[in-house]
Residue frames as qw, qx, qy, qz and C-alpha x, y, z in Angstrom:
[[0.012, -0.677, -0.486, -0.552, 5.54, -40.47, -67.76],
 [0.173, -0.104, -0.588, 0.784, 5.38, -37.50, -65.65],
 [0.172, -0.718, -0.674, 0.000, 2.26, -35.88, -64.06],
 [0.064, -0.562, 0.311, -0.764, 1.43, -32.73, -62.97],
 [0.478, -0.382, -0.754, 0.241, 0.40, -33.73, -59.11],
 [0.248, -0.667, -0.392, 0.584, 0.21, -29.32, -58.12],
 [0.227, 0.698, 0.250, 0.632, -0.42, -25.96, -59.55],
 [0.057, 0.010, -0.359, 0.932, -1.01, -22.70, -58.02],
 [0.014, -0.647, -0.755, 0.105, -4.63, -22.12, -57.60],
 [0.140, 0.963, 0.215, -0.081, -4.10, -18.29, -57.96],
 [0.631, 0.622, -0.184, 0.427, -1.69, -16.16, -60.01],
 [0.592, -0.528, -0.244, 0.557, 1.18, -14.80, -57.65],
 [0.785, 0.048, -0.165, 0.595, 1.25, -11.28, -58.03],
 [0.582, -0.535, -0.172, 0.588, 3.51, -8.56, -57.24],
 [0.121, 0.809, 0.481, 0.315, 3.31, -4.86, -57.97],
 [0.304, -0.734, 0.078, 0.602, 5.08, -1.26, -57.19],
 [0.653, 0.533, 0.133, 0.522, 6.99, 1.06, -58.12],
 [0.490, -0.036, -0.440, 0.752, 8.02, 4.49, -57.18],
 [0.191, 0.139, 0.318, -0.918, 6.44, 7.79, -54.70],
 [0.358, 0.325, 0.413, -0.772, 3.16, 5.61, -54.75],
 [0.680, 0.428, -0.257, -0.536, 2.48, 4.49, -58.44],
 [0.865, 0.103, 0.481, 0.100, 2.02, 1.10, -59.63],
 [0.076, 0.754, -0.532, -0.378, 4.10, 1.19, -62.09],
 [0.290, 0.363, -0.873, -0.151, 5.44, -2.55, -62.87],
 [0.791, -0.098, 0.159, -0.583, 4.49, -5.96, -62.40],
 [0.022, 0.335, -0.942, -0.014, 5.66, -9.39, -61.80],
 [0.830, -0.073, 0.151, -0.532, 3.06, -12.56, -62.08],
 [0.086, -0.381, 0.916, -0.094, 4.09, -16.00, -61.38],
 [0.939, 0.067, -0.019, -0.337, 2.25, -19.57, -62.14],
 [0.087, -0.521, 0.845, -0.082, 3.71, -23.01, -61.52],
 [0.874, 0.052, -0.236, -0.421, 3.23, -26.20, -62.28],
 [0.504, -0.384, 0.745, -0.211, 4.85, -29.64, -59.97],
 [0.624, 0.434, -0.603, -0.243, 5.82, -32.18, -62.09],
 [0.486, -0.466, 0.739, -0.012, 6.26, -36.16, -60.49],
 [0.415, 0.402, -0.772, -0.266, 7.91, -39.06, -62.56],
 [0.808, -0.105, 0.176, -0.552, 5.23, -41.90, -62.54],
 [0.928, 0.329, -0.053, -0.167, 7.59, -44.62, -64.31],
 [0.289, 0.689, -0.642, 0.174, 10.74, -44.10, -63.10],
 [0.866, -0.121, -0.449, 0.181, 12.67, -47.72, -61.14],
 [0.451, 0.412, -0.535, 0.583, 14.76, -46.25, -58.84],
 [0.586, -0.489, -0.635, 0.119, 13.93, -48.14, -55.21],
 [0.458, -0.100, -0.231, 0.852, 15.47, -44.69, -53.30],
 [0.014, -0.216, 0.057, 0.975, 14.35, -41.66, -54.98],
 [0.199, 0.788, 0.576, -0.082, 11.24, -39.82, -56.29],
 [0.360, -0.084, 0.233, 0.899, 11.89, -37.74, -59.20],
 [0.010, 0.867, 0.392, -0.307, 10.15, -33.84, -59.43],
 [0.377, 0.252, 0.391, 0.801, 10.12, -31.38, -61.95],
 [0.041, 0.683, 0.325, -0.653, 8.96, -27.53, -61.35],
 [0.402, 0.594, 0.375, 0.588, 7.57, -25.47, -64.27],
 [0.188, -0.425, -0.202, 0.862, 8.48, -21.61, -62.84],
 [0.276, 0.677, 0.364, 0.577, 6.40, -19.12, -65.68],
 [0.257, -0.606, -0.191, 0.728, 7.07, -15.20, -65.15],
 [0.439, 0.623, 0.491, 0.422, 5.70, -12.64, -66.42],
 [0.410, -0.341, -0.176, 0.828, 6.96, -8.94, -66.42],
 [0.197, 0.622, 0.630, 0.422, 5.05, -6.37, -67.18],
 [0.136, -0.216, -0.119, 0.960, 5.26, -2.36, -66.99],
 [0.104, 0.626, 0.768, -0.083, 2.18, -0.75, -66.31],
 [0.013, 0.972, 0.231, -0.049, 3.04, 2.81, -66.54],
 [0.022, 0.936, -0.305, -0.173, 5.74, 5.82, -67.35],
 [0.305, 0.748, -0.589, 0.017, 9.36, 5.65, -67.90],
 [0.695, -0.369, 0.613, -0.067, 10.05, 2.49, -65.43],
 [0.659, 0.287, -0.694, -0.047, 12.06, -0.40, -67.48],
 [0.997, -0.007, 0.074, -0.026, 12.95, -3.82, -66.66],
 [0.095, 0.783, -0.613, -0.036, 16.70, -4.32, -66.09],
 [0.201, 0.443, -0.865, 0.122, 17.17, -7.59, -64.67],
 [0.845, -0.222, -0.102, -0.476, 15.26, -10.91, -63.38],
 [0.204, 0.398, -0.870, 0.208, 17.00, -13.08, -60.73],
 [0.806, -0.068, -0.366, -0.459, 15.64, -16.24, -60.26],
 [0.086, -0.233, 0.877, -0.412, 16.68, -18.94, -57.19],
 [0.859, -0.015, -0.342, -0.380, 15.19, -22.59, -56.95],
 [0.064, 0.470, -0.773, 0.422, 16.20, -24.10, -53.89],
 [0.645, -0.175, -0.742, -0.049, 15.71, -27.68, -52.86],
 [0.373, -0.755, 0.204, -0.499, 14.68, -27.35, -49.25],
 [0.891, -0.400, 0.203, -0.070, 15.59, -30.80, -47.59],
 [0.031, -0.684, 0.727, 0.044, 18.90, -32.10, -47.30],
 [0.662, -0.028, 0.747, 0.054, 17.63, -35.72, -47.85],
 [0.704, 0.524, 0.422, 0.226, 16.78, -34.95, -51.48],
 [0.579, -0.206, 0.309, 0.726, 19.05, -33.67, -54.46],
 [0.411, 0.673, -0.118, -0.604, 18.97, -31.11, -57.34],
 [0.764, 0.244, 0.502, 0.324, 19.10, -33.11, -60.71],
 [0.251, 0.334, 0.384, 0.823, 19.09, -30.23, -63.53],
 [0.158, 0.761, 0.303, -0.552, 17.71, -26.99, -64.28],
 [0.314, 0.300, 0.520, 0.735, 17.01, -25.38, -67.53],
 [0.658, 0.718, -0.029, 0.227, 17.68, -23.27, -69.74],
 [0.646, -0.412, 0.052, 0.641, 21.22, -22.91, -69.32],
 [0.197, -0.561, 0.110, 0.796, 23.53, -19.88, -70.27],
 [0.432, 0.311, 0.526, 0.664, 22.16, -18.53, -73.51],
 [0.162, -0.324, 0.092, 0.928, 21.43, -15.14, -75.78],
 [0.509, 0.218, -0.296, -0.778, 18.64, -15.90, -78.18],
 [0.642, 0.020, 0.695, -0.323, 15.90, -18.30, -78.12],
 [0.669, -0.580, -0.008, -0.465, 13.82, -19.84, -78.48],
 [0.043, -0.557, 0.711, -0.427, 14.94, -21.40, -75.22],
 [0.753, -0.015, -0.634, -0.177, 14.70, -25.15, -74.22],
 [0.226, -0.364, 0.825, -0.368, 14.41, -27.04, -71.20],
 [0.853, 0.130, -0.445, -0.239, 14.60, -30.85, -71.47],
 [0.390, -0.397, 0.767, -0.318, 15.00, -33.01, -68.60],
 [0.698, 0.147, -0.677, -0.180, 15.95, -36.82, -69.94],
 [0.646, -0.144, -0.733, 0.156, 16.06, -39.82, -67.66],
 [0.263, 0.260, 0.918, 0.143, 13.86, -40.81, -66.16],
 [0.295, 0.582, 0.086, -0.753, 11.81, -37.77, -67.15],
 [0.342, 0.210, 0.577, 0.711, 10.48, -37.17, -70.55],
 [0.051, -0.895, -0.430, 0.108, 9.60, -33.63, -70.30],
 [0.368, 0.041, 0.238, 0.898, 10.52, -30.93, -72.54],
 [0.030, 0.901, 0.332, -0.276, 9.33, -27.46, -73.28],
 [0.433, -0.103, 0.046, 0.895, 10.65, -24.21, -74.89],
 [0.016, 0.852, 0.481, -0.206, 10.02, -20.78, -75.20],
 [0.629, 0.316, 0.033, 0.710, 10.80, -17.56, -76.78],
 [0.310, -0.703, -0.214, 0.604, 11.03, -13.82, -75.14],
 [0.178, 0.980, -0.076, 0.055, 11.07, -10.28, -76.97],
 [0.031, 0.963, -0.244, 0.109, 14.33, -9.05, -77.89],
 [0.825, 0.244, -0.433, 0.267, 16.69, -12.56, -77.00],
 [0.673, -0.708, 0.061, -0.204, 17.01, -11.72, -73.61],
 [0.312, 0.501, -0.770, 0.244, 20.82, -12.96, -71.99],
 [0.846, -0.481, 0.015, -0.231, 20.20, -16.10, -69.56],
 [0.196, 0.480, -0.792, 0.323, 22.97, -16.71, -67.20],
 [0.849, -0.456, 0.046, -0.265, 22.34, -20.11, -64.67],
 [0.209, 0.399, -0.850, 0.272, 24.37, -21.41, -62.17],
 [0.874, -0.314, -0.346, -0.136, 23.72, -24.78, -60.56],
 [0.122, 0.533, -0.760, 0.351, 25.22, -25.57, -57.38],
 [0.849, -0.026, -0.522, -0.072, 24.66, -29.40, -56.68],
 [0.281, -0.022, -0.701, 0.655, 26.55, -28.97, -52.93],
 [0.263, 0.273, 0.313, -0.871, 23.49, -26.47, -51.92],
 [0.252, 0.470, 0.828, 0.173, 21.10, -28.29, -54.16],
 [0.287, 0.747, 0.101, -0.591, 20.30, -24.23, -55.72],
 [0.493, 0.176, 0.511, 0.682, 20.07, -23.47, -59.03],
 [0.241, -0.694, -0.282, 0.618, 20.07, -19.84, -60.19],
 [0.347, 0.541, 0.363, 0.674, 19.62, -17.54, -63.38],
 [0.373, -0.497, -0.055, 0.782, 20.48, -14.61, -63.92],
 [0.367, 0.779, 0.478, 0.175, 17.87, -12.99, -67.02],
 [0.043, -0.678, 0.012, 0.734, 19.14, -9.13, -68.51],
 [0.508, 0.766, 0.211, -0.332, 17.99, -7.67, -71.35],
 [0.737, 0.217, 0.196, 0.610, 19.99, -7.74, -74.64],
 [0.449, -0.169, -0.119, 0.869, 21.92, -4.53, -75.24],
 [0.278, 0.017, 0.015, -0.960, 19.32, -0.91, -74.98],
 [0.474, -0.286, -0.694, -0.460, 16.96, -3.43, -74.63],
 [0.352, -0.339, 0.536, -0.688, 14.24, -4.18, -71.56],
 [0.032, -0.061, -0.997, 0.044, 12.87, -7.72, -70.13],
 [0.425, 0.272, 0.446, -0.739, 9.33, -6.43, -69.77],
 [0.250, 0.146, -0.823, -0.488, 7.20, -7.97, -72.41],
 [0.808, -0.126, 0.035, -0.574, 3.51, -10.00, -72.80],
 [0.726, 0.189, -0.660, 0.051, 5.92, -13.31, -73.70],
 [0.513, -0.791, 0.213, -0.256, 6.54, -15.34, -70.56],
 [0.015, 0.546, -0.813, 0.200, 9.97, -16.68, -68.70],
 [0.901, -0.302, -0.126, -0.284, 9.44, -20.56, -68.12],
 [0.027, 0.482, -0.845, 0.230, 12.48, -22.11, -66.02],
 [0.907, -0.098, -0.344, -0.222, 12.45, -25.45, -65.01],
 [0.137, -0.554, 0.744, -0.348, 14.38, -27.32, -62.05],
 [0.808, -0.134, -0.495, -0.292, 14.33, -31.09, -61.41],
 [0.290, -0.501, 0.719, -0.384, 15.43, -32.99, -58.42],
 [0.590, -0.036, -0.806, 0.020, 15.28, -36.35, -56.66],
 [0.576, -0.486, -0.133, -0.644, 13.39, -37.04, -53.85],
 [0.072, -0.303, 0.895, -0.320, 14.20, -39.57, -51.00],
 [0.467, -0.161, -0.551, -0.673, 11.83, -42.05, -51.11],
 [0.382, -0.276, -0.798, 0.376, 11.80, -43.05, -47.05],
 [0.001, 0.490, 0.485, -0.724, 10.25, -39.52, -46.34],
 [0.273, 0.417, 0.761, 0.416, 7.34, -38.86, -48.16],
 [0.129, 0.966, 0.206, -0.084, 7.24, -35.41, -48.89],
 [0.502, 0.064, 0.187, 0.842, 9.74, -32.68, -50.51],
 [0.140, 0.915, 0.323, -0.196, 10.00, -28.90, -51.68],
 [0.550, 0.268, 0.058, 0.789, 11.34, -26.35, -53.38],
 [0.044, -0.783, -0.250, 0.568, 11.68, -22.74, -52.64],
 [0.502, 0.508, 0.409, 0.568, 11.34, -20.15, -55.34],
 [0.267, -0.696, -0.345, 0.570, 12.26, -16.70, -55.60],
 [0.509, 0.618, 0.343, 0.492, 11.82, -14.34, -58.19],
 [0.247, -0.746, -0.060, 0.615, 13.60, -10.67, -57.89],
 [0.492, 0.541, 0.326, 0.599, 13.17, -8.00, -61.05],
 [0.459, -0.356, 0.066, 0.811, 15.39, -4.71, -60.98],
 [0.297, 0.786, 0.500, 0.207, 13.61, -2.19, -62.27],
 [0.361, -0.244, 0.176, 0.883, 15.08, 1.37, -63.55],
 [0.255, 0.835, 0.486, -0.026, 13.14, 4.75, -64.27],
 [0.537, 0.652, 0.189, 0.502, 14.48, 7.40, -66.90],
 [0.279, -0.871, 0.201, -0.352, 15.55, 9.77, -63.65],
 [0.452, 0.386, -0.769, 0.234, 17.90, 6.41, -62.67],
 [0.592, -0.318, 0.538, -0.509, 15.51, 5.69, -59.66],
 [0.298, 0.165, -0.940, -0.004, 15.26, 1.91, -58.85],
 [0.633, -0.227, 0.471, -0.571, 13.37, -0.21, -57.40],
 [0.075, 0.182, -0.939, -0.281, 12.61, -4.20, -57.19],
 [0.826, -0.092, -0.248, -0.498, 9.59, -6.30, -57.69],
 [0.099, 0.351, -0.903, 0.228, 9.98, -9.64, -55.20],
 [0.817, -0.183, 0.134, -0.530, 8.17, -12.39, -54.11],
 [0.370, 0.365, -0.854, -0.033, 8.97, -15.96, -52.75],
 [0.818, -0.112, 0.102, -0.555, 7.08, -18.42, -51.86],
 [0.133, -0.200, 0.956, 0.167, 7.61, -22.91, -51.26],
 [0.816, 0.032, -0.251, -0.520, 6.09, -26.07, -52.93],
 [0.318, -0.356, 0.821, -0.315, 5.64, -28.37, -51.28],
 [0.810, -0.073, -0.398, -0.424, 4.14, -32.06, -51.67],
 [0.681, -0.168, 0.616, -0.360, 2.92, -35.26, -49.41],
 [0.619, 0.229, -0.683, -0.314, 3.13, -38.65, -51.41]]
């Protein structure tokens, strides 16, 4: 059975745009998942709920793109999974079996493209979010990723780092991004 054992305590967020105007908006909430039932004399298994929301506050500014990085910080503990993996139209699913039982899904304006790459040598796992085709990622719906891991169980504590970066494009072809990264940590 997992638990939640952390949250945030206040939304994370993260605001701009361009010459001075707010313009866009990025808000973040999390939730820290540990596995209360699992046997395994070694490890301590953690699960992250990521939510993002994107949201344009003003003029011509779109949403192009939403890159996403979950990175295990310690080298004593592992990435297990991350969800959703590569898909084009929800709704979208992340389900993390053994020893977990914790699922979710979710769905997003417009079917959104989600590219993730795990890399299990660098314990990172990474998505890549862009809008389907003339389409933009802003929206009231939110993004919920998920990353699990294992935990050593001789040093009692772990983290992840998270980093959210959206790519934002006004009707004159100016740019700017929205960023913000931040770790969780826990003590057991």
């Amino acid at each position: 059975m997992s638990t939640i054992v952390k949250s945030n305590t206040s939304d994370i967020r993260t605001v701009g745009g361009l010459y001075g105007v707010d313009s866009a908006e990025m808000t973040t909430q999390w939730l820290l998942y540990k596995e209360k039932n699992e046997s395994d004399a070694k490890f301590d298994y953690f699960a992250i709920k990521d939510i993002i929301r994107i949201k344009k506050l003003s003029g011509t500014t779109n949403a192009k793109k939403l890159t996403a990085t979950h990175d295990v910080m310690y080298s004593k503990d592992d990435l297990y999974d991350a969800a959703p993996g590569d898909s084009s139209s929800g709704p979208y699913e992340v389900i993390f079996t053994y020893p977990w039982a914790l699922e979710w899904s979710f769905s997003y304006d417009g079917n959104p493209n989600i590219d993730l790459t795990e890399n299990t040598s660098k314990d990172t796992a990474k998505w890549v979010i862009t809008p389907d085709w003339l389409q933009n990622l802003q929206s009231t719906d939110n993004f919920q990723l998920g990353t699990s891991w294992k935990a050593a169980s001789a040093y009692p504590y772990t983290g992840l780092q998270i980093s959210h970066v959206t790519e934002w494009h006004s009707a004159v072809e100016h740019m700017f991004d929205l960023n913000n990264t931040f770790n969780v940590g826990y003590n057991w």
